[in-house]
C-alpha positions as CSV (number, residue, x, y, z in Angstrom):
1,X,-37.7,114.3,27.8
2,X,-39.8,117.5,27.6
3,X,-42.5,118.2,25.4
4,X,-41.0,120.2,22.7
5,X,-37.1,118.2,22.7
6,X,-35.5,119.0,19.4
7,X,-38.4,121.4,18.1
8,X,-37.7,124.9,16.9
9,X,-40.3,127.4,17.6
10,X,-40.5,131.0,16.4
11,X,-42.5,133.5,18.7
12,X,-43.6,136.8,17.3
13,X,-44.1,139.3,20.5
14,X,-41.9,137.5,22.3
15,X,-40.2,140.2,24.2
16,X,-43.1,140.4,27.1
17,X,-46.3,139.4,28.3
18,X,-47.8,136.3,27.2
19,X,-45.1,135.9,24.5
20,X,-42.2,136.2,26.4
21,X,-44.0,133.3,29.1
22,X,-44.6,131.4,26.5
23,X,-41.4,131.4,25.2
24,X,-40.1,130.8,29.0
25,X,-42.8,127.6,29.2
26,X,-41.1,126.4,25.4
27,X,-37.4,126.4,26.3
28,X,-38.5,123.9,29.9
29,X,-39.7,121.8,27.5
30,X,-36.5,121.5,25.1
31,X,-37.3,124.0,22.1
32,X,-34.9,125.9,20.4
33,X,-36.2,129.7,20.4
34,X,-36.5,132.7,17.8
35,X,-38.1,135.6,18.7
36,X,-39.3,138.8,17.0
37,X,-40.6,142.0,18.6
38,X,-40.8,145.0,17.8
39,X,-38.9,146.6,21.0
40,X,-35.0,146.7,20.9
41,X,-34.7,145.5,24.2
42,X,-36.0,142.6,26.6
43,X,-35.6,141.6,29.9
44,X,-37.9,139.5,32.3
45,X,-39.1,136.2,31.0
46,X,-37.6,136.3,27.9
47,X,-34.0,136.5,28.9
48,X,-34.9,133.4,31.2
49,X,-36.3,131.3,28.1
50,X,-33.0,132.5,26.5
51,X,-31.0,131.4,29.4
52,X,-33.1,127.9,29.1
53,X,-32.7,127.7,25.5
54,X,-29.1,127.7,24.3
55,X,-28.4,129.4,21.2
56,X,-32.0,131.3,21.2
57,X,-31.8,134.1,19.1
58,X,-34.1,137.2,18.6
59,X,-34.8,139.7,15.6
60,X,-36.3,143.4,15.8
61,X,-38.9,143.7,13.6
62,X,-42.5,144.8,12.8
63,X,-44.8,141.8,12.0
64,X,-46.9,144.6,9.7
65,X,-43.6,144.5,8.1
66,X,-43.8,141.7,5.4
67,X,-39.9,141.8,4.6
68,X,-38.3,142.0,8.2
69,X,-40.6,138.4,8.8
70,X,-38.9,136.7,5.7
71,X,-35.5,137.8,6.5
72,X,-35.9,136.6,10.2
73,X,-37.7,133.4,9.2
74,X,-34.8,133.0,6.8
75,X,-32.5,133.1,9.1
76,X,-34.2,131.0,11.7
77,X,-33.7,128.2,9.3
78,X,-30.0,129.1,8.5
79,X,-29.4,128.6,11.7
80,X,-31.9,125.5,13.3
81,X,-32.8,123.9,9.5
82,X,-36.8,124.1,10.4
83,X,-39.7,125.8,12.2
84,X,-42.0,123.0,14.2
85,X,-44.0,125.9,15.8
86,X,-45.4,129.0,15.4
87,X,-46.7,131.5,17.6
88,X,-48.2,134.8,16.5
89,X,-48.3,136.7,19.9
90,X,-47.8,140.0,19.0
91,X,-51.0,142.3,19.8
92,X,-51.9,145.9,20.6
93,X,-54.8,146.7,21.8
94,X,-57.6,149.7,20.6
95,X,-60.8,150.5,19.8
96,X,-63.6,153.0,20.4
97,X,-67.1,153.4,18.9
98,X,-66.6,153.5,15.1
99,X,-68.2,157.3,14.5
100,X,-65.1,158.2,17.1
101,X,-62.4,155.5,16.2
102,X,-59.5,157.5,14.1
103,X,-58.7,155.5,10.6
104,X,-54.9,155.3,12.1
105,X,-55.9,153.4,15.4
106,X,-58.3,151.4,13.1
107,X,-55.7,150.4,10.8
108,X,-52.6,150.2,13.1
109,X,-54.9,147.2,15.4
110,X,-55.9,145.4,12.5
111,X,-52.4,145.5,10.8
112,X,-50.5,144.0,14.2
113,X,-53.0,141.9,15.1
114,X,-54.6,140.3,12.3
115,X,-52.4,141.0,9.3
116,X,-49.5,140.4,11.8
117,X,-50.8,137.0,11.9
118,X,-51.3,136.4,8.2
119,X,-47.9,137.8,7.4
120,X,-45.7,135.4,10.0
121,X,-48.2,132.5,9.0
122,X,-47.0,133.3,5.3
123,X,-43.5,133.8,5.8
124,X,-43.9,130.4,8.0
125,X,-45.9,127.9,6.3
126,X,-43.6,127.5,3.1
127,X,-41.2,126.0,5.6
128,X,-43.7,123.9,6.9
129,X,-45.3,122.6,4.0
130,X,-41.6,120.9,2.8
131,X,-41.4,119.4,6.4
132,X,-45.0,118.2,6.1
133,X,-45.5,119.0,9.7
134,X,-45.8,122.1,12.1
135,X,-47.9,123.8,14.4
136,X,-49.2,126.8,14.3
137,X,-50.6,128.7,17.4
138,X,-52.5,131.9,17.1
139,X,-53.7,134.3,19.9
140,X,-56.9,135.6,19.6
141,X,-59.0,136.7,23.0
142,X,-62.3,136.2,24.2
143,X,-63.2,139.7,22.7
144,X,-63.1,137.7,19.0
145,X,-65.8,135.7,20.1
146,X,-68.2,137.7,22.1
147,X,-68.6,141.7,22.1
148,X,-67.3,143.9,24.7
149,X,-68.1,147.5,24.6
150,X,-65.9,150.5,23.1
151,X,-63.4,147.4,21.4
152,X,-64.8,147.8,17.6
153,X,-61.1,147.2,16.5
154,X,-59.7,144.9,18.4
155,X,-62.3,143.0,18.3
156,X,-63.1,142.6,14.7
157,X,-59.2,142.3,14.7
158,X,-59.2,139.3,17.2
159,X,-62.3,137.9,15.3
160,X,-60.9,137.5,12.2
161,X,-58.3,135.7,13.7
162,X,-60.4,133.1,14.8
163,X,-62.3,132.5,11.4
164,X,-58.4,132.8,9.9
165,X,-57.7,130.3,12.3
166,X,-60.3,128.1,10.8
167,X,-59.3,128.0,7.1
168,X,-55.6,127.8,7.9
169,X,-56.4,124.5,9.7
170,X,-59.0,123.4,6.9
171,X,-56.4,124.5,4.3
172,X,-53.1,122.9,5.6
173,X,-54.8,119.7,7.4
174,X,-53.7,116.9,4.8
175,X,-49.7,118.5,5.1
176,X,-49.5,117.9,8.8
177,X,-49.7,121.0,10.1
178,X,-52.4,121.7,12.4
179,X,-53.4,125.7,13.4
180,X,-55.7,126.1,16.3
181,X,-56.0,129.6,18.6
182,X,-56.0,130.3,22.2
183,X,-58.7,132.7,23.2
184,X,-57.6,134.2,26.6
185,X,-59.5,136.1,28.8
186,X,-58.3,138.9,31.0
187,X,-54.6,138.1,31.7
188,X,-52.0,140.9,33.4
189,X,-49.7,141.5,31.0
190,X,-48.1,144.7,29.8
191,X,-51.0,145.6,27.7
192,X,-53.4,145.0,29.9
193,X,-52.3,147.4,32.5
194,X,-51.8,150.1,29.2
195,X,-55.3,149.8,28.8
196,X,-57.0,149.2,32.4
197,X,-54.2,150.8,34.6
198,X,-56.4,153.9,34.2
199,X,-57.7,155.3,37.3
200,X,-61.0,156.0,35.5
201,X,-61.2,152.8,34.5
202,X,-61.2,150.9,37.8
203,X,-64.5,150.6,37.8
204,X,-65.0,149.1,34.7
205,X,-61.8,146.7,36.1
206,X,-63.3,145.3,38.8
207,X,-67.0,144.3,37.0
208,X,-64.8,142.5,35.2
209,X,-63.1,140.7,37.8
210,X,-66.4,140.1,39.4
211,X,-67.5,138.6,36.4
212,X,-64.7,136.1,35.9
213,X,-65.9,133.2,37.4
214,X,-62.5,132.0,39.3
215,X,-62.7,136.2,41.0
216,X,-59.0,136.6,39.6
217,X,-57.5,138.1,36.3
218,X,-55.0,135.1,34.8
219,X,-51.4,134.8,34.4
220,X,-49.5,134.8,31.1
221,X,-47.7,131.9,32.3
222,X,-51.2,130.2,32.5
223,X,-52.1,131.0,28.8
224,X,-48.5,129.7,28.1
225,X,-49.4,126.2,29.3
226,X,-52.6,126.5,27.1
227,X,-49.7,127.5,23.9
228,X,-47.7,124.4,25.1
229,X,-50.4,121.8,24.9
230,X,-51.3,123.3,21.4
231,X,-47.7,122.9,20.1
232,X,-46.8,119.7,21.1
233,X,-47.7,116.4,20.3
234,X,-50.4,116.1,23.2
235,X,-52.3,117.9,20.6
236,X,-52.0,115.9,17.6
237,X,-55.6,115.3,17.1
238,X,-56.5,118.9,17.8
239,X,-56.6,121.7,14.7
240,X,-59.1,124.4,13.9
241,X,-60.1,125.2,17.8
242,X,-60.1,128.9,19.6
243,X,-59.1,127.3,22.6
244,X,-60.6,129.7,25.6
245,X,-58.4,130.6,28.3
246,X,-61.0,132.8,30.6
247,X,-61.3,131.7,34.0
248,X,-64.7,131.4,33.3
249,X,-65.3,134.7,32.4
250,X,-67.6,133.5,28.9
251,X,-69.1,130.7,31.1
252,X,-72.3,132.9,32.0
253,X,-73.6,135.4,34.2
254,X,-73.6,135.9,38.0
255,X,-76.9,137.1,39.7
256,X,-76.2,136.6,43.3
257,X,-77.8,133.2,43.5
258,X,-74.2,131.7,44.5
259,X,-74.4,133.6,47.1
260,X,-78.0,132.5,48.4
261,X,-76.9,129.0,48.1
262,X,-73.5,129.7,50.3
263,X,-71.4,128.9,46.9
264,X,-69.6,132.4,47.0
C-alpha cells in the first residue's frame, strides 16, 4: 500500500521542475493529483504522474490570482470530495541589489512566491479545517535562511515563507493539520538553468558546486522524496520545520583541510 493510498493532493507549479517530480513521487505512492500552473502545456514528469494517477486533472492559473485558486480548489473537491495535501511549488526566481532591483521584479517575486503561498494555503485550509486533518508542504530554499548575494527578492520572498511556515503550523496545530517547508538547496530544474545557464555566470556556478559538500547540484526528484516524507503519515509528529534539502551546502565552509587529510 503506498504512502499516500486514497489521499488527494493539490500541487501548485506542478507542470515542471520540482513540482512536476513531486507530483510524479505522489501518484507511486497512490495519490489522486490536481495540478495548477501557470503554463498551458506540460510534458515530462507531469504527464507520467498523470499516467500514474488515474483521473489526475490540471487547472491553468496564476497562484497571484486569488480567484483562479478558489475555482480550481473548488473543483478539486467536486471531483475527489477533499484535499489531504498541499504543495505550494510554484516559484520564480529574481533579485538584484535593492538601489537597482525594478519595483515590477520586486513585486512579481514576492507575489508568486510568497503571496502565491498564502493564497493556495487560503483557498486550501477551509477544506482542511472541516476534515480536521491535512498537510501542508511549502517550498522555501536555502536562500530564506541564509543570504546569498544579488537575491534581495527572492530571498526575502523565500524568508517569509519560512516564518509563514511557522505560524501556519502554530495556528492550525490543534485541527490536525500540520505545515512544515522544504528548504532546497541548488537543484537543476527549469529555473535554475534560467538563472545560472548564463555563460557569465559559470563562475559563480561552479563556487557553488564546490561549495556543496556532496560536489553535485541535486535532483528534483530528490527534493520530491523530501515533499513525500512531509505529506505522509511518516511525518505525523513533524509540523513547523524548514526541512533543508542542500547536499550540504549550509553545513559549513571548505578550506582545503579535506584535502590535507586525503578526505577529498
Amino acid at each position: 500500500m503506498g504512502r499516500l493510498e486514497g489521499r488527494v493532493a493539490f500541487i501548485t507549479g506542478a507542470a515542471s521542475g520540482i513540482g512536476a517530480a513531486s507530483a510524479l513521487r505522489f501518484a507511486q505512492e497512490g495519490a489522486s493529483l490536481a495540478g495548477f500552473d501557470l503554463k498551458e502545456s506540460f510534458e515530462g514528469d507531469w504527464a507520467a504522474a498523470a499516467k500514474a494517477a488515474p483521473g489526475a486533472s490540471f487547472t491553468t492559473g496564476d497562484v497571484r490570482d486569488h480567484q483562479a485558486l478558489s475555482d480550481a480548489v473548488a473543483a478539486v473537491k467536486e471531483r475527489f470530495g477533499r484535499i489531504d495535501v498541499l504543495l505550494n511549488s510554484a516559484g520564480v526566481a529574481g533579485g538584484g541589489p535593492v538601489h537597482l532591483i525594478s519595483l515590477e521584479d520586486w513585486d512579481r517575486v514576492v507575489d508568486v512566491n510568497l503571496r502565491g503561498t498564502f493564497l493556495a494555503s487560503r483557498c486550501v485550509l477551509p477544506l482542511m479545517l472541516e476534515q480536521e486533518s491535512g498537510s501542508i508542504v511549502n517550498l522555501a530554499s536555502v536562500e530564506g535562511i541564509e543570504g546569498f548575494e544579488g537575491g534581495s527578492a527572492y530571498n526575502a520572498s523565500k524568508g517569509a515563507v519560512v516564518l509563514l511556515t511557522r505560524n501556519m503550523a502554530m495556528d492550525y496545530a490543534r485541527k490536525g493539520i500540520r505545515v512544515n517547508a522544504i528548504c532546497p538547496g541548488f537543484i537543476e530544474t527549469p529555473l535554475f538553468q534560467d538563472v545560472f545557464g548564463n555563460p557569465a555566470l559559470e563562475g559563480p556556478r561552479e563556487a557553488i558546486r564546490d561549495a556543496t559538500q556532496l560536489g553535485r547540484f541535486g535532483r528534483p526528484e530528490e527534493i520530491a522524496n523530501a515533499a513525500l516524507f512531509l505529506a505522509s503519515d511518516e511525518a505525523s509528529y513533524v509540523t513547523g520545520h524548514s526541512l533543508v534539502v542542500d547536499g550540504g551546502y549550509t553545513a559549513g565552509h571548505r578550506f582545503g583541510i579535506s584535502k590535507l587529510m586525503g578526505l577529498a
